[in-house]
C-alpha positions in Angstrom: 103.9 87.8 118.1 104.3 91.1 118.2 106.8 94.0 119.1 107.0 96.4 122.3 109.1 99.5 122.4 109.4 102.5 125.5 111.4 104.8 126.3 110.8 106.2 130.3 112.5 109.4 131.9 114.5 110.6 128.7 114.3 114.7 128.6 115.2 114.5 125.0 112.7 114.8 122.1 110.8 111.5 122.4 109.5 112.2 118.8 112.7 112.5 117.4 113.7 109.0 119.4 111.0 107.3 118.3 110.9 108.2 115.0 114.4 106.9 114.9 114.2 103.5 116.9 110.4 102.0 117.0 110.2 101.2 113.0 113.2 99.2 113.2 110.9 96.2 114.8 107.7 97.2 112.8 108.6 93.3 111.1 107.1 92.0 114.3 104.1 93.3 114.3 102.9 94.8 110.6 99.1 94.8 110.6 99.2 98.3 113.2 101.0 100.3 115.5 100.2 102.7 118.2 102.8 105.0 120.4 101.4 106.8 123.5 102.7 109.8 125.4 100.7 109.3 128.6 100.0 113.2 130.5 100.5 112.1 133.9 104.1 110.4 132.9 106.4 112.9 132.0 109.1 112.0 129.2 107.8 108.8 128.4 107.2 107.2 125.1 105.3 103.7 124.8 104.8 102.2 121.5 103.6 98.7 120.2 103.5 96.9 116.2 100.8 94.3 116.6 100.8 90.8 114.9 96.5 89.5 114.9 97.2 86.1 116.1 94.0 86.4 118.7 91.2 88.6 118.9 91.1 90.5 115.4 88.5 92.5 116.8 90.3 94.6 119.9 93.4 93.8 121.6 95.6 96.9 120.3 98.0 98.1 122.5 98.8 100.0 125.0 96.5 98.0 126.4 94.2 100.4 129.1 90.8 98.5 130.7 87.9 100.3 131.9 88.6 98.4 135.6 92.1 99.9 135.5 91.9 102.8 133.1 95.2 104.3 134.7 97.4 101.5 134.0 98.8 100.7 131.3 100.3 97.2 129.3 102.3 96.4 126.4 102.5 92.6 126.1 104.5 90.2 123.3 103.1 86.9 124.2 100.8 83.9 124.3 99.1 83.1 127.8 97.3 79.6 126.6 95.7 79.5 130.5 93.8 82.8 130.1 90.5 80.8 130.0 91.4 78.7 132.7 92.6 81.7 134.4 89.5 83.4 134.3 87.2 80.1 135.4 89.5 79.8 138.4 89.9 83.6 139.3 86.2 84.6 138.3 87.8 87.8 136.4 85.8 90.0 134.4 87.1 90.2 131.1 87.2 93.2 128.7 88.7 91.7 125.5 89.3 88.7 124.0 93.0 89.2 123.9 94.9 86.3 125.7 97.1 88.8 127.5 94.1 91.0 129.1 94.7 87.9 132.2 97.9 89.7 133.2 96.2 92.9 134.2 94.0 90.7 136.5 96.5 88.6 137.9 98.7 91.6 139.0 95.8 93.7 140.3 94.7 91.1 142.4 97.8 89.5 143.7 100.7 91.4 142.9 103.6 91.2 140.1 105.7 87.8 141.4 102.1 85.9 142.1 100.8 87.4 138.2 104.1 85.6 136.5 104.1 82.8 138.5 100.1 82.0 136.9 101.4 82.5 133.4 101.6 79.4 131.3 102.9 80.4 128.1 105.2 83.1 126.4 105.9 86.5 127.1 107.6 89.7 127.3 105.7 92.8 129.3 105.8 96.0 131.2 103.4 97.2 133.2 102.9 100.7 133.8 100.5 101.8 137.2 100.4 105.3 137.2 98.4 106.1 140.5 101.6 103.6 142.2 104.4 104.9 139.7 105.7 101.8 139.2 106.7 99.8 136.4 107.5 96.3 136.1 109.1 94.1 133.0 108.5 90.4 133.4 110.0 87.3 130.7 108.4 83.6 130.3 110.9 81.1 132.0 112.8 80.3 128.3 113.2 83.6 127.0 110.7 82.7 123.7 109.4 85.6 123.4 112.6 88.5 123.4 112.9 91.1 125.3 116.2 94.0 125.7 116.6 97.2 128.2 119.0 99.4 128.4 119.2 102.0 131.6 121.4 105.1 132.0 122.9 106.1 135.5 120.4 108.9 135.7 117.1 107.1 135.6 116.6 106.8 132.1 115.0 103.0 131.1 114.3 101.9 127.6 113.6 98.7 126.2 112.4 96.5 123.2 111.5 93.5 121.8 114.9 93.3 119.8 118.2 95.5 120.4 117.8 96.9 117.3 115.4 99.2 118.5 117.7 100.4 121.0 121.0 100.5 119.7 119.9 104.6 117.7 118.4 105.3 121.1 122.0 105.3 123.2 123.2 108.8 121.3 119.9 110.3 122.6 120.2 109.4 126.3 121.7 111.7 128.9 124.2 110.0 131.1 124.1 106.7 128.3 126.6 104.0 129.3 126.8 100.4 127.7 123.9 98.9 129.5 121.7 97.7 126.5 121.5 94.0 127.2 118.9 91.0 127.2 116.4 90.7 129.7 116.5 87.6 131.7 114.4 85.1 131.4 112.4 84.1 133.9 112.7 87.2 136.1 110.6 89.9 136.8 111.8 93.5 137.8 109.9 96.3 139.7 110.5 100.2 139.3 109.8 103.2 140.9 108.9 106.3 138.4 109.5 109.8 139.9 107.7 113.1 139.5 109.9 113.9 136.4 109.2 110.3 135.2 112.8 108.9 135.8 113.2 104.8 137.3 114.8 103.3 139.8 115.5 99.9 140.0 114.1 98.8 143.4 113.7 95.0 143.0 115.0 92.0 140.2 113.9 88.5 141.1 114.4 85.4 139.5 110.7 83.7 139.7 111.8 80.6 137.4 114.6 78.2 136.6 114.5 75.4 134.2 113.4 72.0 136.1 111.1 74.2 138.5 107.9 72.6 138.9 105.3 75.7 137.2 102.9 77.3 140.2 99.7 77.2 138.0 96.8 74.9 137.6 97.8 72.8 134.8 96.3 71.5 132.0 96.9 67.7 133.2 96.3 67.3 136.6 99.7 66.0 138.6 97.6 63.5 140.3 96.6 61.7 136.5 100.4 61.9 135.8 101.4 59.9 139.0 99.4 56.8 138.0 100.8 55.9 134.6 104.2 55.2 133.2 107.1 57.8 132.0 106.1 56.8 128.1 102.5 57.0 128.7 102.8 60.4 130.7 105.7 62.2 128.1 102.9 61.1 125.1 100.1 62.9 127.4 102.0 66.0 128.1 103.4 66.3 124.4 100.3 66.1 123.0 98.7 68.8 125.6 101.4 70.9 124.9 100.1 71.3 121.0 97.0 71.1 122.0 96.8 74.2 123.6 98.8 76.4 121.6 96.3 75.6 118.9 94.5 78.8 120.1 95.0 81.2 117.0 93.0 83.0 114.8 95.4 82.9 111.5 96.4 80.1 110.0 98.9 77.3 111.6 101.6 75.6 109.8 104.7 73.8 110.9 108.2 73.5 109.9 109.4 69.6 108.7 113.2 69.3 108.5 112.5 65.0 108.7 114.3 65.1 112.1 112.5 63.6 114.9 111.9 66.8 116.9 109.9 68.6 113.8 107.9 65.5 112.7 107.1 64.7 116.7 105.4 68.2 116.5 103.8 68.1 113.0 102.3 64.6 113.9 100.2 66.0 116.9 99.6 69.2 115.4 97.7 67.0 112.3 96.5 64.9 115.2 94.9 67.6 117.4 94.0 70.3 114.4 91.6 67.3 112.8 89.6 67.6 116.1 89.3 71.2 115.9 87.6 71.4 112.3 89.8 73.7 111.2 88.7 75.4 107.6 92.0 74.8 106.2 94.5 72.1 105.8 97.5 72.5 107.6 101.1 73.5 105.6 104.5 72.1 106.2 107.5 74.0 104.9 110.9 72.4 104.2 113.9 73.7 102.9 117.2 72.4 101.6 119.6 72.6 99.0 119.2 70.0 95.6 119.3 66.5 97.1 119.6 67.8 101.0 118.4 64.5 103.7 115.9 67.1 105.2 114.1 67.4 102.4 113.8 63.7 100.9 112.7 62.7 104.8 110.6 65.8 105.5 108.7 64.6 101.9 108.3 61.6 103.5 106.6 62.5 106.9 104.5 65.5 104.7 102.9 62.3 102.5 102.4 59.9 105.2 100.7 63.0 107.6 98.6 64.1 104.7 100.3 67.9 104.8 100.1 70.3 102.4 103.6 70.3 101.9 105.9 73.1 100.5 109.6 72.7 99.6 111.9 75.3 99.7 115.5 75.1 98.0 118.1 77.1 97.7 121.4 77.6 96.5 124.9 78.9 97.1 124.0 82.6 95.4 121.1 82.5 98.5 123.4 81.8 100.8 125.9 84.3 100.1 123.1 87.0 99.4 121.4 86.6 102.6 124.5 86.1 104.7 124.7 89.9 106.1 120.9 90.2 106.5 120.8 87.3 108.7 123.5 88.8 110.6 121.9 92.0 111.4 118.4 90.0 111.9 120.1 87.6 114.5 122.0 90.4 116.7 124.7 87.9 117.4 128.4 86.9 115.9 127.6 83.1 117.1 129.0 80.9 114.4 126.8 78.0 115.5 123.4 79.9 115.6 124.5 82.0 112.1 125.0 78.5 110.1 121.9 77.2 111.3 120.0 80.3 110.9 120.3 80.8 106.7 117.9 78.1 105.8 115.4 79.2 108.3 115.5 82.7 107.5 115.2 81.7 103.8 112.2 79.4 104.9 110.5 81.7 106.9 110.8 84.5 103.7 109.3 82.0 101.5 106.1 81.3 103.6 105.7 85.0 103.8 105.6 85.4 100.4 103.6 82.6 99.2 101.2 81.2 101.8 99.0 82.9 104.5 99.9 80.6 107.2 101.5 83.1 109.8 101.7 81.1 113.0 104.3 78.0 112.3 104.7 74.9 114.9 108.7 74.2 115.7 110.5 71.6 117.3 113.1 74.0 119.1 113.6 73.0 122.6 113.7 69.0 122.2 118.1 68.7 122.1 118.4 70.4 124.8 115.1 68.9 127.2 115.8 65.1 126.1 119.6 65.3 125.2 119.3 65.5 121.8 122.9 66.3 121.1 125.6 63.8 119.7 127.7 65.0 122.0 125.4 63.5 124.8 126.8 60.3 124.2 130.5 61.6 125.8 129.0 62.8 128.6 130.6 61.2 131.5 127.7 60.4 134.1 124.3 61.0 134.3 124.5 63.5 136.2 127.1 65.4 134.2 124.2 65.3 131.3 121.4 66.4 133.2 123.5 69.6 134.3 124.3 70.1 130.8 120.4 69.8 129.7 119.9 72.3 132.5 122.7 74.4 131.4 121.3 74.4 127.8 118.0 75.8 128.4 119.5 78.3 130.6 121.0 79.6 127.7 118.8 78.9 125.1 117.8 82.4 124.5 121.2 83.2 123.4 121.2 80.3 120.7 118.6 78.0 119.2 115.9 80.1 120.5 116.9 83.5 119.5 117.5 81.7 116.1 113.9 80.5 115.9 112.6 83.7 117.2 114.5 86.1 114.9 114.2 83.9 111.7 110.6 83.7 112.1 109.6 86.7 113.3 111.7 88.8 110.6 109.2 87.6 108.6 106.2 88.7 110.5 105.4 84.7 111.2 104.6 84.1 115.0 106.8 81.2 116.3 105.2 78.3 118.6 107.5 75.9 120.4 105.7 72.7 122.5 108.8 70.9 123.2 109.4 73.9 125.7 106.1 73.8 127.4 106.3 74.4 131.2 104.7 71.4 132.8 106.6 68.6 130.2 109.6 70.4 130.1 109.6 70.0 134.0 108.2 66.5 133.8 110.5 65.1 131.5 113.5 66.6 133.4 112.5 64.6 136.7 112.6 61.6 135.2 115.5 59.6 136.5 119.1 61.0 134.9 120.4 57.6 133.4 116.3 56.9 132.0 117.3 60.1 130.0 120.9 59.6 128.2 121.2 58.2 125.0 121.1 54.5 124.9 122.4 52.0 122.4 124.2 54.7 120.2 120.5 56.4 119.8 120.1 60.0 121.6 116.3 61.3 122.7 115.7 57.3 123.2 113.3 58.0 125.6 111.3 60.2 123.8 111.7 58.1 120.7 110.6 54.9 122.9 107.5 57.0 124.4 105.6 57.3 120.8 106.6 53.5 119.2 103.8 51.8 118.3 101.6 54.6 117.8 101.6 54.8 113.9 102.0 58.5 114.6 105.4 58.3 112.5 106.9 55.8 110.0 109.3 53.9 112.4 112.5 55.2 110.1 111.9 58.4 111.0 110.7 58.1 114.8 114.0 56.2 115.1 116.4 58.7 112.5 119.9 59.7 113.5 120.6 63.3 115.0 121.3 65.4 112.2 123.0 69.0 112.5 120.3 71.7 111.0 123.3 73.3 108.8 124.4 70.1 107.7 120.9 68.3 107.2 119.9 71.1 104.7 122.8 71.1 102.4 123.3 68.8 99.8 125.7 65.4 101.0 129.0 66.6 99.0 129.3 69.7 100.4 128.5 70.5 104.1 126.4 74.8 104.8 129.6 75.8 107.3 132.0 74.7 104.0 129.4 77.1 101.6 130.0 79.5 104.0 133.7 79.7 104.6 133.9 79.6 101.3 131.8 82.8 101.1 134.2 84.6 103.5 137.1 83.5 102.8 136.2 85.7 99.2 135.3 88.2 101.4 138.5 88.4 103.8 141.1 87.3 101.5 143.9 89.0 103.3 145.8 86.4 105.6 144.0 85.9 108.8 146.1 87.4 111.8 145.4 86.1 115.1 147.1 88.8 117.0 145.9 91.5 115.3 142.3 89.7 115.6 142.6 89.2 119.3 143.7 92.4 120.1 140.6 94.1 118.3 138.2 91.6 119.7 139.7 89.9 123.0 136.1 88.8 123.9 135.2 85.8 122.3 138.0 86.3 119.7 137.3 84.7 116.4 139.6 82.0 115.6 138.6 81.5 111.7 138.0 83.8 109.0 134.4 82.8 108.9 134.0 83.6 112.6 135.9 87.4 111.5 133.3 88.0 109.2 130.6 87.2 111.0 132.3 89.8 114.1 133.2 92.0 111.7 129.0 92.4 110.0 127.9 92.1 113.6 130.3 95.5 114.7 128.7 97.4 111.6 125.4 97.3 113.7 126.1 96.8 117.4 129.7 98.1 117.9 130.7 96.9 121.3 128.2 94.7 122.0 129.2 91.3 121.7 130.6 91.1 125.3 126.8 91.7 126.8 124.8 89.8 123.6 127.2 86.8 123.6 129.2 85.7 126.5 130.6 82.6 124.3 130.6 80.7 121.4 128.6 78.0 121.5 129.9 74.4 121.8 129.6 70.7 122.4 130.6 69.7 125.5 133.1 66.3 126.4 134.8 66.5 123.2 138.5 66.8 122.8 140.8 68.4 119.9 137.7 70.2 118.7 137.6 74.0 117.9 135.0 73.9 115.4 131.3 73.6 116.8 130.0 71.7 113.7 128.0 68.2 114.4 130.1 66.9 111.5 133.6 66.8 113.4 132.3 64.6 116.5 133.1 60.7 116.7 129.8 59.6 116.5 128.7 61.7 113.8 126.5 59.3 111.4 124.8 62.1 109.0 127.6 61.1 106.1 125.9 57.6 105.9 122.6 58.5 105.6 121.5 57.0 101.8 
């Protein structure tokens, strides 16, 4: 995990812009830093904060090669195929770095042929000077973030958050409201002129959720074909762990108790005893005082053998950390904010206390294997394969963006198996009814693929969907209550819904607690909601609901938990 920041055909001083954007992401990338002003790119600025994760030794960027010594790349990713890549290829490597592969895949087949071999996470640009071209590229889920902003007169910046970005605007000629995420799963190719200005000469979508992924993968398709959908999700699972084992810091994972964390913790115990690894691996929980996460994430930690670490917090944390988060998140959504508190204070805790830095998640899982109570409404099987297609579309405007800003505030490199390339696609082209929730139970599938195994105690392989927020609070008093409690002390004039709608007609809060959240969000990125979040996120098939909470659905079950 790391941070990438560059600024391309701005005549203004690029010291004075950098000195007032690139630090705000140094969080990203802590143990060094580099900016470059290359000679034979005129007003251009290209600046990296590195996170070790692989090859402590070299692997600073601006990455430059000896092969290619007038190109240039700044990369925040994990390619997990870059050993395959060079078998199969025969490329001569330089580095150890993982992301050294991209330079080889686009020098000998082009930009849409070098994304297309990529399995794993990333956000780049690619600067060949002796071409003048430049091209931006983002991993098919949007893990790893990525934001641009252009100006009508060939000005092009962009950064690993907006943050970096949003002081930049007041310094760019010709500047209109442009600064929005990257897409994922796209690619885009530039032209640089003489006076080092870009012009946008191609954008192409390369991946969408479901595709089948172009490169050799790590199970062949032909040892899928032969066995059944349990035996082949358990395969792919378990290869998708596998090989994002590659680090060289310590690994840890989160345990909320849920299925989706434990599924991930068990294999990561699993795979990491093969390895010989010179530590033991941590689990982090956090809740309030008598929270379900934390009694069943205790559970999974002593039947798995974890080092386990417990985290709780109270309603003083909550309200302390409330604006932070905000800021840290770059988005008013009141589902991703609520969920994002006890992760942020999780992922400040492991900082502080442990040297794990790269932590295993179960992000990805709701919206692959319709993990959603909601789910259970939907009406066809059809319907809810759209809407599992729909959800990963967006993910990088929700759950992932909460994952990736949580973790990496705290200089912590996120890892996310659930949204592995070649599973993902598998488990999606299974047959849609084989997929819905079945007897009242959602993920049953998935759940079904791993009984028997002993990998997890069968209460937990088999426990209710619980909402993050809710899981993590104690049973008499749900986060989203803590929190409108919070800001209703904080707005305690009566809420207007005119005046509110007429301030903010996009995506219009509708509850004080939504206000705030706008109104913390504005301090920071005035005017950007519209392009950061086109709407609040929501279930789906559910009637008389305005309030995105787990808690207010029919089938809700969290409340009898004992």
């Amino acid at each position: 995990m790391c941070g990438i920041w560059a600024i391309f055909g701005s005549e203004s001083n690029l010291h004075t812009v950098c000195a007032n954007a690139f630090d705000k992401i140094e969080h990203r990338g802590p143990d060094a830093w580099r900016v470059e002003y290359d000679k034979q790119l005129k007003n251009c600025c290209v600046g990296f904060h590195r996170l070790t994760i692989v090859d402590c030794t070299y692997g600073m960027q601006p990455m430059k090669l000896h092969q290619y010594p007038h190109r240039m790349l700044v990369c925040n990713g994990e390619l997990y195929n870059c050993k395959e890549l060079k078998r199969e290829f025969d490329f001569n490597y330089e580095t150890f770095s993982d992301v050294e592969c991209i330079f080889h895949l686009y020098e000998k087949f082009g930009i849409e042929k070098c994304v297309k071999n990529l399995d794993g996470v990333f956000a780049f640009c690619i600067i060949d000077i002796p071409k003048r071209k430049l091209f931006l590229g983002r991993d098919p889920y949007g893990v790893r973030p990525l934001f641009r902003i252009a100006s009508e007169n060939g000005v092009l910046g962009i950064c690993s958050e907006a943050k970096g970005l949003t002081g930049v605007a007041a310094n760019l000629n010709g500047y209109k409201k442009k600064l929005k995420p990257f897409p994922p799963g796209t690619f885009e190719e530039y032209d640089i002129s003489d006076k080092g200005t870009v012009k946008l000469v191609r954008s192409e979508k390369y991946f969408s959720p479901g595709d089948r992924p172009s490169f050799k993968t790590f199970v062949p398709w032909e040892d899928i074909s032969l066995r059944s959908h349990e035996e082949n999700i358990k395969s792919l699972l378990t290869m998708a762990v596998k090989k994002r084992l590659m680090a060289d810091r310590r690994i840890g994972c989160l345990l909320s108790g849920g299925l989706d964390s434990s599924l991930i913790a068990a294999l990561l115990l699993q795979e990491a005893k093969k390895l010989d690894l010179p530590y033991k691996i941590q689990s982090f929980a956090v809740g309030m005082e008598s929270s379900p996460d934390l009694k069943k994430a205790r559970q999974v930690a002593t039947y798995l053998g974890t080092e386990h670490h417990e985290v709780i917090f109270s309603e003083e944390d909550v309200a302390k950390v409330l604006d932070t988060v905000i800021y840290t998140l770059e988005t008013p959504d009141i589902t991703t904010i609520r969920a994002s508190i006890a992760m942020y204070l999780l992922s400040k805790y492991i900082l502080d206390n442990t040297d794990t830095t790269v932590i295993f998640s179960g992000e990805g899982a709701d919206e692959i294997a319709q993990g959603y109570i909601y789910f259970r409404d939907a009406p066809s099987p059809k319907a809810a394969h759209e809407d599992s297609l729909r959800l990963l579309r967006e993910i990088y405007l929700f759950d992932g963006l909460r994952a990736d800003r949580t973790i990496s505030s705290q200089s912590l490199e996120l890892r996310v198996p659930f949204l592995d390339l070649q599973f993902s696609h598998y488990f999606l082209s299974i047959d849609a009814k084989l997929r819905q929730p079945r007897d009242g139970v959602e993920k049953f599938l998935l759940r079904s693929a791993f009984e028997g195994t002993n990998l997890l105690p069968k209460d937990i392989l088999w426990r209710h969907k619980e909402a993050f927020s809710d899981g993590v609070a104690s049973k008499k008093k749900s986060l989203f209550v803590i929190l409108q409690e919070i800001t209703e002390k904080r707005l305690p004039e009566p809420f207007d819904k005119v005046a509110v709608s007429q301030k903010y007609p996009h995506c219009t809060p509708t509850t004080k607690e939504a206000l705030y959240y706008r109104e913390v969000f504005e301090k920071s990125y005035a005017g950007l909601a519209e392009t950061f979040l086109p709407f609040y996120w929501m279930p789906r098939w559910t009637e008389g609901i305005t309030d995105p909470s787990a808690r207010f659905i029919k089938h809700y079950a969290a409340k009898s938990e004992t």
